[in-house]
Residue frames relative to the residue before (quaternion, step in Angstrom):
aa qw qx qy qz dx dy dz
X 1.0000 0.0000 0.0000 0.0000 0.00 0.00 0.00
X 0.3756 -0.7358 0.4619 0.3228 3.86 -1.21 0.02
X 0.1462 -0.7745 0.6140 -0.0422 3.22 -0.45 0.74
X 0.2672 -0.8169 0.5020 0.0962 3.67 -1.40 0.81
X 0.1139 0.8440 -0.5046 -0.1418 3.12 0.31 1.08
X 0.6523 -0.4267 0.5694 0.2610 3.58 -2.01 -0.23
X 0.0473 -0.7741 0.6197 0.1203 3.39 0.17 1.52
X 0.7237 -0.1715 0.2460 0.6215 4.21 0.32 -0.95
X 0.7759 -0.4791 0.1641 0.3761 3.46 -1.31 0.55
X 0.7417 0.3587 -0.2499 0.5087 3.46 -0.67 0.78
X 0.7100 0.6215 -0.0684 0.3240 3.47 1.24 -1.33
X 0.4143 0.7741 -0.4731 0.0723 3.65 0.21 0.63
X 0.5035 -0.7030 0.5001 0.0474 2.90 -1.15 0.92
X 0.1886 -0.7772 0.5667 0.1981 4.14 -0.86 0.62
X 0.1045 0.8285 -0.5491 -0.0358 3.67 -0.20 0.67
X 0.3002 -0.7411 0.5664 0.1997 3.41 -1.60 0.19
X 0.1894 -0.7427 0.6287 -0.1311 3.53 -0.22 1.66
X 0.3812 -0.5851 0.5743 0.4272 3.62 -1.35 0.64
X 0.5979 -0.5745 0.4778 0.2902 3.18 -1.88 0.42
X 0.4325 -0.8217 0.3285 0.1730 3.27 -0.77 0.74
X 0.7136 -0.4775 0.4033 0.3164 3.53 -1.50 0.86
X 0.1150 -0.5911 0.7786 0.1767 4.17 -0.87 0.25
X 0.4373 -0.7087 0.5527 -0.0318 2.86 -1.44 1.21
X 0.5857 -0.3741 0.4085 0.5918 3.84 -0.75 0.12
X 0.8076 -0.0498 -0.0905 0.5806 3.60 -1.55 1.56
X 0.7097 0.4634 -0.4195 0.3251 3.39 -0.16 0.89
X 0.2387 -0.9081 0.3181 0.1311 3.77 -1.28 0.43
X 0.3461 -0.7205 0.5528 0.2354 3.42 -0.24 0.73
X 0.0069 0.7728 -0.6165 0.1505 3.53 -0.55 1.90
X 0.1233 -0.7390 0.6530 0.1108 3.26 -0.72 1.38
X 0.7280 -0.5954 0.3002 0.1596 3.23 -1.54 1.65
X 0.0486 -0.6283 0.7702 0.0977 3.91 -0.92 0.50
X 0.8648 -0.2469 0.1709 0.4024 3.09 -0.42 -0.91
X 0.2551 -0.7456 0.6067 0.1042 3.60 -1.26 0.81
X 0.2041 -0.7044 0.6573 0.1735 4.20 -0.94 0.20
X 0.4496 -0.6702 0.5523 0.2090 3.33 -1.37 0.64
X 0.0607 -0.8348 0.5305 0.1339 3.69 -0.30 0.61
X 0.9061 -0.1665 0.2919 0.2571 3.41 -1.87 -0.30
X 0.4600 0.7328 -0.1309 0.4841 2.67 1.62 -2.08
X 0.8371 0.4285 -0.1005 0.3250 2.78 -0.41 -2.15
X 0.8446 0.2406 -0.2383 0.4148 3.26 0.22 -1.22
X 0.2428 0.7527 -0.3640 0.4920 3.73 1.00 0.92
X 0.6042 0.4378 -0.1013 0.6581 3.14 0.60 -2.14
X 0.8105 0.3156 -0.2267 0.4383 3.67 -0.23 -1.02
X 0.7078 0.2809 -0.4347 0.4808 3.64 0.55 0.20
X 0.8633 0.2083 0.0448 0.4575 3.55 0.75 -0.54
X 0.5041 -0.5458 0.3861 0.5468 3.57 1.03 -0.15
X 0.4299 -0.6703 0.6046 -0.0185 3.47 -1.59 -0.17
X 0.1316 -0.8928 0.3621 0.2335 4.08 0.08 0.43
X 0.4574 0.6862 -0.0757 0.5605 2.64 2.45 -0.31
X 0.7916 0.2157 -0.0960 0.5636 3.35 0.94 -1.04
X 0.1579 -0.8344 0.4857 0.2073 3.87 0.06 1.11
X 0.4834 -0.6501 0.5803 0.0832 3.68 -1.42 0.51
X 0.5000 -0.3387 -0.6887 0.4012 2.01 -0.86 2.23
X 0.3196 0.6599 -0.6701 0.1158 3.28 -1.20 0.40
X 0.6643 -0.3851 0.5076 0.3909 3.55 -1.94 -0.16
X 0.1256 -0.7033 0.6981 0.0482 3.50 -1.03 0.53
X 0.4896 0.6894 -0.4360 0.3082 3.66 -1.39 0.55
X 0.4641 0.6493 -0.5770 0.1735 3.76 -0.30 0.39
X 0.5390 0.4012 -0.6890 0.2717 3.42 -0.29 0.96
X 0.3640 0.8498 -0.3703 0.0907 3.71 -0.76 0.36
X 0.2364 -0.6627 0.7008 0.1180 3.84 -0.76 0.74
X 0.1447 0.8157 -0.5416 0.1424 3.14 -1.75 0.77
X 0.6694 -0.4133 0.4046 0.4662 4.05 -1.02 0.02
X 0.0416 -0.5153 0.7702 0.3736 3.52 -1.43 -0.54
X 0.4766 -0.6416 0.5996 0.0416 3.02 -1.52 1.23
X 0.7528 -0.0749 0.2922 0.5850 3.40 0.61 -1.42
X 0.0340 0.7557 -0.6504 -0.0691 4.01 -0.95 0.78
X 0.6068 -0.5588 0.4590 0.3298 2.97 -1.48 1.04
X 0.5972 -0.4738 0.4513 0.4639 3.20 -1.63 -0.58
X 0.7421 0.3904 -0.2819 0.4662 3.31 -1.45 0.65
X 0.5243 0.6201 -0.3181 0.4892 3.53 1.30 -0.22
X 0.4471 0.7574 -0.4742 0.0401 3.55 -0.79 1.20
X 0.4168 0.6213 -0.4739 0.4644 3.45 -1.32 0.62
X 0.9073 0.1000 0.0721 0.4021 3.05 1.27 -0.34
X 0.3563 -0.8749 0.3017 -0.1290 2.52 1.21 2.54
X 0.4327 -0.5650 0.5962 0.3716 3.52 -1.08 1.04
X 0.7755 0.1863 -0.4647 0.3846 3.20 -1.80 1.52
X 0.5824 0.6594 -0.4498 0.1541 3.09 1.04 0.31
X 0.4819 -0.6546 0.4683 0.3464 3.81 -0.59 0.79
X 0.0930 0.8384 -0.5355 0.0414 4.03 -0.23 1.35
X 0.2620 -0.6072 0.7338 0.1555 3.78 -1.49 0.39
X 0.0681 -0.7486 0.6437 -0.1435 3.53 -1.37 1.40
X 0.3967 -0.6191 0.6665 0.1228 3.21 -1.25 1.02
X 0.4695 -0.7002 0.4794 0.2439 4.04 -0.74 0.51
X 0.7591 0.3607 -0.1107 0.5305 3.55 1.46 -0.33
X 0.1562 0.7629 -0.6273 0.0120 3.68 -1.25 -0.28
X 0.3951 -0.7379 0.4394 0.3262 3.42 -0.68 1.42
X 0.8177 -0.3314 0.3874 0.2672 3.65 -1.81 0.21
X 0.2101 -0.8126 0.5371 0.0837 3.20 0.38 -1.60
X 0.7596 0.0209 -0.2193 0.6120 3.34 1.37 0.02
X 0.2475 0.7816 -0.5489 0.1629 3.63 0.53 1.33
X 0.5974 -0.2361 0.5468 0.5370 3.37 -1.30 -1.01
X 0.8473 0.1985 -0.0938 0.4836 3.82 -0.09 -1.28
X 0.3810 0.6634 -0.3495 0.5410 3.78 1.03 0.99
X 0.8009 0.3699 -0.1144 0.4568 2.95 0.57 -1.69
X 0.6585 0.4737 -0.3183 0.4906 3.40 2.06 -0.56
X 0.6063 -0.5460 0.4427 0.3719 3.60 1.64 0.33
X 0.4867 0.5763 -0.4661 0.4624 3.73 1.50 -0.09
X 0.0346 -0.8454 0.5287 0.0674 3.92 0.49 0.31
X 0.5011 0.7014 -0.2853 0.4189 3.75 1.09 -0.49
X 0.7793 0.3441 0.0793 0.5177 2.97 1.11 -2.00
X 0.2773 0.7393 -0.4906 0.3685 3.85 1.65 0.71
X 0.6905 -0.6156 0.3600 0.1207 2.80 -0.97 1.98
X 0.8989 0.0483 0.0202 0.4350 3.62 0.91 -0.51
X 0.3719 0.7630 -0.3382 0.4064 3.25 1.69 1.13
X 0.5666 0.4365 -0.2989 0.6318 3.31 1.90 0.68
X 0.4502 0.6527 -0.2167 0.5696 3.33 1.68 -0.82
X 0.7267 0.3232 0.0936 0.5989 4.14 1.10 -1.31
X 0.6662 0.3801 -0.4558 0.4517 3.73 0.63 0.20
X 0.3721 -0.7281 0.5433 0.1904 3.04 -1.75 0.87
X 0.1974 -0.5917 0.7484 0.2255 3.67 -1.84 0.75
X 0.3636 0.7287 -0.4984 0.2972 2.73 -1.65 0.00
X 0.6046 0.5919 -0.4389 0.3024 3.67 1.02 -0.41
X 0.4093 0.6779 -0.4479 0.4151 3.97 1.66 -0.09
X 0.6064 0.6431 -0.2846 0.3711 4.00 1.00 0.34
X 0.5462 -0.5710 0.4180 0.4482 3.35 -1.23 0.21
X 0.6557 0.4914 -0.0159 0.5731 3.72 1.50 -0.92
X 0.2010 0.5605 -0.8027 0.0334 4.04 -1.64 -0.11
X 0.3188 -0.5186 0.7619 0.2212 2.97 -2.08 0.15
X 0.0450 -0.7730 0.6025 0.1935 3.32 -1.29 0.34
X 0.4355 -0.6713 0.4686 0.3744 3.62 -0.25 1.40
X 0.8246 -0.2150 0.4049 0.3314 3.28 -2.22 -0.20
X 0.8926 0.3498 -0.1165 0.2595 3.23 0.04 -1.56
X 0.4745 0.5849 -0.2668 0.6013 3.21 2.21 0.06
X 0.8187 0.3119 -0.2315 0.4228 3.65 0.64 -0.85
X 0.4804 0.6133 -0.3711 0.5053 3.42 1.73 0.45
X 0.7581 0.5241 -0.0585 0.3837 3.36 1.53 -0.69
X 0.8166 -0.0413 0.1668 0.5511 2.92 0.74 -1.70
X 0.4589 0.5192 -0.4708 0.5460 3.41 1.09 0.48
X 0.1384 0.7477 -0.6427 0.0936 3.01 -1.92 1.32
X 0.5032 -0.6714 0.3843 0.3851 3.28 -1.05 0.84
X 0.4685 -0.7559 0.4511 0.0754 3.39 -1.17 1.07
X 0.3772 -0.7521 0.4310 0.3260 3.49 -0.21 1.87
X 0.6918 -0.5896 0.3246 0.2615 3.66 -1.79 0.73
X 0.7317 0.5692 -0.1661 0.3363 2.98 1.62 -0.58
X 0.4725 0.6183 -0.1995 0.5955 3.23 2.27 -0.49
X 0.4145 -0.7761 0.4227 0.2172 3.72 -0.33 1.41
X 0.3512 -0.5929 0.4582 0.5615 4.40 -0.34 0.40
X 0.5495 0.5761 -0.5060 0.3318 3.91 0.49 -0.34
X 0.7220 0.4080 -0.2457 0.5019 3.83 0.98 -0.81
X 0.5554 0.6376 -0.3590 0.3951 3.51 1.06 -0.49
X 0.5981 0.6631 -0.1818 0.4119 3.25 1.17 -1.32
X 0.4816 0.6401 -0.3400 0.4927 3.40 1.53 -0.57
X 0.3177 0.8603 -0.3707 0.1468 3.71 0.82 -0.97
X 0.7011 0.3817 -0.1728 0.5769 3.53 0.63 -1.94
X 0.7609 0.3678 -0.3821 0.3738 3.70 -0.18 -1.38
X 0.5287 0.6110 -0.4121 0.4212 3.77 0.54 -0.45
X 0.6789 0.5494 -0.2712 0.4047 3.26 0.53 -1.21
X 0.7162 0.3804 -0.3771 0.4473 3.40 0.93 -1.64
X 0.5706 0.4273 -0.4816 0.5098 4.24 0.75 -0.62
X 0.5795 0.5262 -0.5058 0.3625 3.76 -0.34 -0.24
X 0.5941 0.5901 -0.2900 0.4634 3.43 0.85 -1.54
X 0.6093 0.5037 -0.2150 0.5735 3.99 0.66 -1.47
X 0.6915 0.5096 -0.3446 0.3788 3.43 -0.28 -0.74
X 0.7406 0.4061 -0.1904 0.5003 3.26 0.65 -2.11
X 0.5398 0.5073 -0.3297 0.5853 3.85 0.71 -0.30
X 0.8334 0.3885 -0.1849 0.3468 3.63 0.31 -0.43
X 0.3508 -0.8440 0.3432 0.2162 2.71 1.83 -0.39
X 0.1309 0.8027 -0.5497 0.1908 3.77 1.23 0.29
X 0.1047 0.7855 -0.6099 0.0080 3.33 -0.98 1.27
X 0.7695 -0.3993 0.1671 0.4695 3.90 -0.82 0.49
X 0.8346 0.3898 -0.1967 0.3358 3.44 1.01 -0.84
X 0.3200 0.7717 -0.4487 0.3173 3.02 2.01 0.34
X 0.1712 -0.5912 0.7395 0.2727 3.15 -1.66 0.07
X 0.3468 -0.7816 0.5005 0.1356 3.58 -1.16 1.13
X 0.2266 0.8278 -0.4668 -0.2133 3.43 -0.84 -0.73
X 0.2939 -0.7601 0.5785 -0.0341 3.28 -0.65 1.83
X 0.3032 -0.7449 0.5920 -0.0522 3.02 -0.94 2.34
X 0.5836 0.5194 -0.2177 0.5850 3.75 0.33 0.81
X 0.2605 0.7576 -0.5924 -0.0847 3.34 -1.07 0.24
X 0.6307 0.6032 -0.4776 0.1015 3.32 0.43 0.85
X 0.8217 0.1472 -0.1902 0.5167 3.85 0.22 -0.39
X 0.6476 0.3996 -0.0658 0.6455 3.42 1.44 -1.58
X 0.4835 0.4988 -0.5325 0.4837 3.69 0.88 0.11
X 0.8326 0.2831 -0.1321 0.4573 3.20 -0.13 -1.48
X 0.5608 0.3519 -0.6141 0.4295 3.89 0.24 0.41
X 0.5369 0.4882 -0.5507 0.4126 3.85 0.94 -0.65
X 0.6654 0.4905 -0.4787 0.2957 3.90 0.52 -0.79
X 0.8883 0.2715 -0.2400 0.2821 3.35 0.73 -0.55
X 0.3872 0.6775 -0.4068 0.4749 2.75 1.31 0.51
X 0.5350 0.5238 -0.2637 0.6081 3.80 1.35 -0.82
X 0.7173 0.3450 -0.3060 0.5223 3.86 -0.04 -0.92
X 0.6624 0.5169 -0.4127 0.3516 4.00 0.69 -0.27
X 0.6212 0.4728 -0.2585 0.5691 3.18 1.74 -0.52
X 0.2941 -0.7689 0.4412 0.3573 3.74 1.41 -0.07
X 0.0638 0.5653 -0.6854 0.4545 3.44 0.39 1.63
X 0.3875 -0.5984 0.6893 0.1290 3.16 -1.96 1.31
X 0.1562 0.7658 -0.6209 0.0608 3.78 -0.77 0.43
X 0.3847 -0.6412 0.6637 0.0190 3.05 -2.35 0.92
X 0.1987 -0.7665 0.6104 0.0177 2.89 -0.71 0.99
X 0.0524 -0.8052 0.5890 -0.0449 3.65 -1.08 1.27
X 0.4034 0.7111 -0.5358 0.2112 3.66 -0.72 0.94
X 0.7564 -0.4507 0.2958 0.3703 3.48 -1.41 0.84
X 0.7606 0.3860 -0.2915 0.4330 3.73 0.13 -1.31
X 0.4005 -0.5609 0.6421 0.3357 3.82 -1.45 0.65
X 0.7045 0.4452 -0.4186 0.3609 3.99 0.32 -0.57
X 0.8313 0.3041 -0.2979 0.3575 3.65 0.79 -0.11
X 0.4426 0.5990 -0.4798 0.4638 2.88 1.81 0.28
X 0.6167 0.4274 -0.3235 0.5765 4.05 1.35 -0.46
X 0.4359 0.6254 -0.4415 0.4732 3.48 0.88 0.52
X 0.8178 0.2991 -0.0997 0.4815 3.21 0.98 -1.31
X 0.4828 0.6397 -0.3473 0.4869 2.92 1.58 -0.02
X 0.7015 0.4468 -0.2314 0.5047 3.67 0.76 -0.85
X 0.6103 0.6349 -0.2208 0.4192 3.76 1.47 -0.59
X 0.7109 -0.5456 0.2368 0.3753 3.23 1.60 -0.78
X 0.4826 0.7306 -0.4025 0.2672 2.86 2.03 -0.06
X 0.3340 -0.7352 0.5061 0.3030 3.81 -1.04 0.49
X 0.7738 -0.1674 -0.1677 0.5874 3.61 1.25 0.83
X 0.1840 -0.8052 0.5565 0.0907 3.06 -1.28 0.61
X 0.0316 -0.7962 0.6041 0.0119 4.04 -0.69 0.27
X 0.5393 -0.4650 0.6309 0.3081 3.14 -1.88 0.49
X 0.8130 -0.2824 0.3518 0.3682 3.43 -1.45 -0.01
X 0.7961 0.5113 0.0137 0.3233 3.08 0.46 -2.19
X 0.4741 0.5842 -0.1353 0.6447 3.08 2.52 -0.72
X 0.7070 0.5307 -0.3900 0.2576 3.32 0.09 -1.29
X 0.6316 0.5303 -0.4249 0.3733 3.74 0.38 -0.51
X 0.5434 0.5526 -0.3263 0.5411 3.80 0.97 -1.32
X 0.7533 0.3432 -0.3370 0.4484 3.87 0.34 -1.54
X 0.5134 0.5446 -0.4763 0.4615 4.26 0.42 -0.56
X 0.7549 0.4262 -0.3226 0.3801 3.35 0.30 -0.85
X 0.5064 0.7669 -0.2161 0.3297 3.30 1.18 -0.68
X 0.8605 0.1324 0.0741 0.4864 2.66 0.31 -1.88
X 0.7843 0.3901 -0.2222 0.4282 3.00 1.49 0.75
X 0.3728 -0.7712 0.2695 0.4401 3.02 2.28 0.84
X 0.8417 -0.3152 0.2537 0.3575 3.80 0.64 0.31
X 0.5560 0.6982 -0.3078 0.3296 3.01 1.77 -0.47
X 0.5338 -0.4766 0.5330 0.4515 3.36 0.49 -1.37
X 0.3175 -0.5942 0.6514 0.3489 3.77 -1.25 -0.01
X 0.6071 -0.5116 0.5565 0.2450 2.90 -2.06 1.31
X 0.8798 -0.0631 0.0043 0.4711 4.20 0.67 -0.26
X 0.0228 -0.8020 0.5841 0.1228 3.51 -0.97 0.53
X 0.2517 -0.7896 0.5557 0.0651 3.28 -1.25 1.05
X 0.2254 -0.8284 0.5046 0.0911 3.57 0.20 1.58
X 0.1702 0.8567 -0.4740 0.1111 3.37 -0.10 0.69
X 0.1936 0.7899 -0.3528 0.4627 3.41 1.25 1.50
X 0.1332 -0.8141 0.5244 0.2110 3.31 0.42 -1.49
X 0.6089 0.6950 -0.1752 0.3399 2.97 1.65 -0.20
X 0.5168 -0.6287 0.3397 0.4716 3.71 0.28 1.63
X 0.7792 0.3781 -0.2703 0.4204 3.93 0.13 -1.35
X 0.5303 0.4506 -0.4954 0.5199 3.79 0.38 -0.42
X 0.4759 0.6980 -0.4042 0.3506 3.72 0.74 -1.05
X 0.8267 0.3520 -0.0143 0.4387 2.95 -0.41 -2.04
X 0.6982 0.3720 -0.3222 0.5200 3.88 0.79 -0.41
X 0.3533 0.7509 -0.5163 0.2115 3.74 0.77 -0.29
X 0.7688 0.4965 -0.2069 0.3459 3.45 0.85 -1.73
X 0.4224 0.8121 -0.2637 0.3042 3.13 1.84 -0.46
X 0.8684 0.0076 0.0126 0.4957 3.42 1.09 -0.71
X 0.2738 0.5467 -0.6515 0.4492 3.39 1.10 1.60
X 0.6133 -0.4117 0.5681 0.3627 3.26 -1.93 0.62
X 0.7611 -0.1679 0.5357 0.3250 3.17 -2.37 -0.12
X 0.8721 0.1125 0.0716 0.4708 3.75 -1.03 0.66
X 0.5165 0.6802 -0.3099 0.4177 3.99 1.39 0.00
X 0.0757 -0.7995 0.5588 0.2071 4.08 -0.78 0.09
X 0.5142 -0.5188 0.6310 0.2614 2.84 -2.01 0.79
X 0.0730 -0.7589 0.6416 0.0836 3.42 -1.05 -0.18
X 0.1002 -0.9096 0.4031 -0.0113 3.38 -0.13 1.46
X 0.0515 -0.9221 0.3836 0.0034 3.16 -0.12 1.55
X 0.5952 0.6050 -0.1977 0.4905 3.09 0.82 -0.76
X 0.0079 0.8729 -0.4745 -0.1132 3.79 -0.08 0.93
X 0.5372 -0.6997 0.4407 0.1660 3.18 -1.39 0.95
X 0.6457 -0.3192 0.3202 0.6153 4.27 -0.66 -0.05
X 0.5004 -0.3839 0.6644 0.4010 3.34 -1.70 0.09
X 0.7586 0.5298 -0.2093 0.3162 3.51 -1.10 0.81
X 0.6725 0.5743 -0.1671 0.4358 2.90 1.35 -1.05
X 0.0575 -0.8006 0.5854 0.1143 3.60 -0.76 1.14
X 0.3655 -0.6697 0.6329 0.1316 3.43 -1.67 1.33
X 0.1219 -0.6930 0.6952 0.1469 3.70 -1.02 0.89
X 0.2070 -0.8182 0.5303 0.0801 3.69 -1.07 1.21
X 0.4639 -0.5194 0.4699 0.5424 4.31 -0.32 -0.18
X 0.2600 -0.6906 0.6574 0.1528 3.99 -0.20 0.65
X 0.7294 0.4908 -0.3756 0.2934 3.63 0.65 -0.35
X 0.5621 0.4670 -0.2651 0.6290 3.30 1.80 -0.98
X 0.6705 0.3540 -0.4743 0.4474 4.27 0.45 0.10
X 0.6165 0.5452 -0.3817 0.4207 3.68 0.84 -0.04
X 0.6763 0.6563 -0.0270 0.3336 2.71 0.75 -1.41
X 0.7819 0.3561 0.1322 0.4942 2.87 0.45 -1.68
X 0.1424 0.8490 -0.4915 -0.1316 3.51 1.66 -1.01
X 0.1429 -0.6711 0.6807 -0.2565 3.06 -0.44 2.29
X 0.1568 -0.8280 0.5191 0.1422 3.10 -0.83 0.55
X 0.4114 -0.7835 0.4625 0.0548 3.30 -0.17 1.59
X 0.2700 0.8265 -0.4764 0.1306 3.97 0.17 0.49
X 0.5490 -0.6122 0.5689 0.0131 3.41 -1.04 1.44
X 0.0310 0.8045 -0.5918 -0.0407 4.13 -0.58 0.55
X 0.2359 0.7862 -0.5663 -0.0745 3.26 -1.00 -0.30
X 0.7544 0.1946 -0.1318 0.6129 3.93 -1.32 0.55
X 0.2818 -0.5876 0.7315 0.2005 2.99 -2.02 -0.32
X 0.4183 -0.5889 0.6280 0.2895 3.50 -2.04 0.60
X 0.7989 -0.2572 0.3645 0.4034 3.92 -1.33 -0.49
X 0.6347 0.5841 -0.2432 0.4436 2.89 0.84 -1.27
X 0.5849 0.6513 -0.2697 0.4013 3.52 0.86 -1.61
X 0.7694 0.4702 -0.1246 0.4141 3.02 0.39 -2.41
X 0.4485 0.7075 -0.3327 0.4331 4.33 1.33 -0.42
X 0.6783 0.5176 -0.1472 0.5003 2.92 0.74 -2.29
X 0.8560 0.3350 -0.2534 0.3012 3.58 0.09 -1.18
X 0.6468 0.3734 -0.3646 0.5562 3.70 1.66 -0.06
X 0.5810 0.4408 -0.5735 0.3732 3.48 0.94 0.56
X 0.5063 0.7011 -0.3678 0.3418 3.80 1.66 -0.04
X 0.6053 0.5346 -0.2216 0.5466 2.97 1.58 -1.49
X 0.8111 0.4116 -0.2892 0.2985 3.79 0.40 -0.27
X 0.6042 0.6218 -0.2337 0.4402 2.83 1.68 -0.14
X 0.4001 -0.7834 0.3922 0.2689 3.20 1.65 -0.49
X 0.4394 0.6802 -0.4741 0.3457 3.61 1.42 0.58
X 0.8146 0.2477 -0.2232 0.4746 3.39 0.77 0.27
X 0.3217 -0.6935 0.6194 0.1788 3.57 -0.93 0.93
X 0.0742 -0.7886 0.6057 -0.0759 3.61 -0.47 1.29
X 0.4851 0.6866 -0.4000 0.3650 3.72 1.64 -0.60
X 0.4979 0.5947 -0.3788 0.5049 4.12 1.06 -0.02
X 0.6255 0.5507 -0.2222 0.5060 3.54 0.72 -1.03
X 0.6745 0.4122 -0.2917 0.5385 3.81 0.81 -0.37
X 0.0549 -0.8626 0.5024 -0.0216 3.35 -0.52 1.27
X 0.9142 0.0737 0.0014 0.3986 3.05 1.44 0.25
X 0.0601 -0.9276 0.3086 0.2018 3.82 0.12 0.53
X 0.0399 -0.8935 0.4474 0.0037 3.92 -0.55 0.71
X 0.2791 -0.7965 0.4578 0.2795 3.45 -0.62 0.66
X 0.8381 -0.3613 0.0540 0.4051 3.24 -1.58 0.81
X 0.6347 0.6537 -0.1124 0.3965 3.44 1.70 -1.58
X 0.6444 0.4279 -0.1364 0.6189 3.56 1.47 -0.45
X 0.4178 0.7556 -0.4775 0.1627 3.81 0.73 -0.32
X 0.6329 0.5040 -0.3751 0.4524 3.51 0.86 -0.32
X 0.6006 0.5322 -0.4657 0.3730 3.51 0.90 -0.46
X 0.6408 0.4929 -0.3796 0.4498 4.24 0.85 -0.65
X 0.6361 0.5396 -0.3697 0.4093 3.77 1.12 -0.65
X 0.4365 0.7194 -0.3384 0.4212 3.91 1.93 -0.60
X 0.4451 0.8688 -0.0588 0.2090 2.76 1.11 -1.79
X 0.8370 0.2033 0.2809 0.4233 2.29 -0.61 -2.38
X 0.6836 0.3757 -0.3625 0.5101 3.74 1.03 -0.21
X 0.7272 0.3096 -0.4034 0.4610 3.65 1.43 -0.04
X 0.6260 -0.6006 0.1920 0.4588 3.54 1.29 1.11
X 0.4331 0.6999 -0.4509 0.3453 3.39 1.12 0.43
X 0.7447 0.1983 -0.2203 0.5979 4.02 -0.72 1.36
X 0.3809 -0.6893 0.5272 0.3191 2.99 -1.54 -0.02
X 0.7437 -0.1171 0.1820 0.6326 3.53 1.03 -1.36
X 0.4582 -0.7284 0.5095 0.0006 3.34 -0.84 1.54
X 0.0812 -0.7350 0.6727 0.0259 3.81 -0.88 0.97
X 0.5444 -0.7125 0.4417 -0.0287 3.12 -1.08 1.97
X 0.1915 0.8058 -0.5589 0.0406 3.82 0.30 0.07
X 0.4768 -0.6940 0.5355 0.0650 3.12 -0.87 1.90
């Protein structure tokens, strides 16, 4: 089969490896469609601590079962499935506390690899987060699965309720699912980022205002008579978006930091407006089962149009041309077609 692996930054490579064997409780998914993520295009500009070198790279993805191990049911060869790349343990430290996100060995146990004609999915993934994918829900939308989850995860932690006003610091893949994922809950929300094309991106999605940077204070006030937003979702990674986040939540409101910054990196916050003001300052990361449920009971339901968000389609043989792209800020997110 071909498979793409991650020779060193910038560097990928198309090889042909034999397809592999599913194993007791495991499947042999042949590929429909894969999505370039954040992740990915990280690893490919710079490396990744998450994604080792050489190796296979990929984990957003919807696909066939090819072949199921023994012991493996519910989930007949031909069946048309959506997969999350992870699934916690169950018998950690942070398991046992019901943190499932934060399982001790659910990075240690996730698979790459979805850049291929092929993936296994192990046991502890298709017991979890693997599901059979309704007929009507394209494998290009299905594939959406994981990143949902990780904005679901934010949200539910944030507690986003209809009358919220939002504001989503970011506008590029995880920006704009936070937009629509906020307007599905009928939350009012603003969208802030550098480029005029994705700020009319989000504009055409549903934001109820959008602003450059240099704007955004004038618009907060706005649409919030002075008050503040009920929540911001930083979703940048970007030390300054960071440190200004706290800048324009209400009294009693939260930031939700998604977007993550180098290992290393220190954020300096007003201590008076988090005391004060008791903001609640909250860090996210991954998703739990639960999360990954929510986001394929979204994707079946058809409450969100996510088909904008695809800026493009390439086959397995061309993959380097969407990573060009995307490191010169061109597209949002890229569907892979094996």
């Amino acid at each position: 089969m071909k498979a793409i692996y991650l020779i060193e930054p910038g560097k990928i490579e198309i090889r042909d490896i034999p397809v592999p064997e599913p194993a007791e409780g495991e499947l042999l998914v042949r590929i429909k469609a894969a999505l370039t993520c954040g992740t990915d295009l990280k690893a490919f500009l710079r490396g990744h601590p998450m994604i080792p070198m050489p190796g296979l790279f990929g984990h957003e993805f919807s696909g066939i079962v090819e072949k199921a191990g023994n012991k493996v049911s519910g989930f007949p060869e031909g069946s048309e499935i959506m997969s999350a790349h992870t699934a916690p343990c169950f018998s950690c430290r942070y398991c046992a506390k019901m943190q499932y996100n934060l399982c001790e060995n659910i990075m240690d146990t996730k698979i790459l690899g979805a850049f291929a004609e092929y993936i296994v999915v192990p046991q502890h993934i298709v017991s979890q987060n693997l599901f059979i994918k309704p007929r009507d829900l394209s494998f290009e939308e299905a594939a959406w699965m994981e990143p949902i989850a990780c904005v679901v995860h934010g949200m539910r932690i944030a507690g986003v309720r209809p009358d919220d006003i939002v504001l989503i610091m970011g506008a590029g893949p995880i920006g704009l699912l936070h937009l629509l994922l906020a307007k599905q809950k009928g939350s009012r929300v603003i969208v802030c980022a550098l480029e005029r094309q994705r700020l009319e991106l989000a504009d055409a999605l549903g934001a109820d205002y959008t602003a450059f940077p240099s704007d955004l204070p004038d618009t907060v006030r706005k649409a919030t008579g002075e008050l503040g937003v009920d929540c911001v979702f930083e979703c940048t990674g970007q030390l300054s978006v960071w440190e200004h986040s706290v800048d324009y939540v209400r009294r009693g409101g939260s930031v939700i930091l998604f977007g993550g910054c180098k290992q290393g990196t220190k954020a300096s916050f007003d201590t008076y407006r988090i005391h004060y003001d008791e903001i609640n300052l909250k860090g996210v990361f991954h998703f739990t089962p639960a999360d990954v449920k929510d986001a394929y009971d979204l994707l079946c339901s058809g409450s969100i149009n996510i088909g904008p968000l695809i800026s493009g389609r390439y086959h397995l043989e061309d993959i380097r041309e969407p990573f060009k792209k995307l490191s010169h800020g061109d597209g949002i997110k890229y569907a892979i077609i094996p």
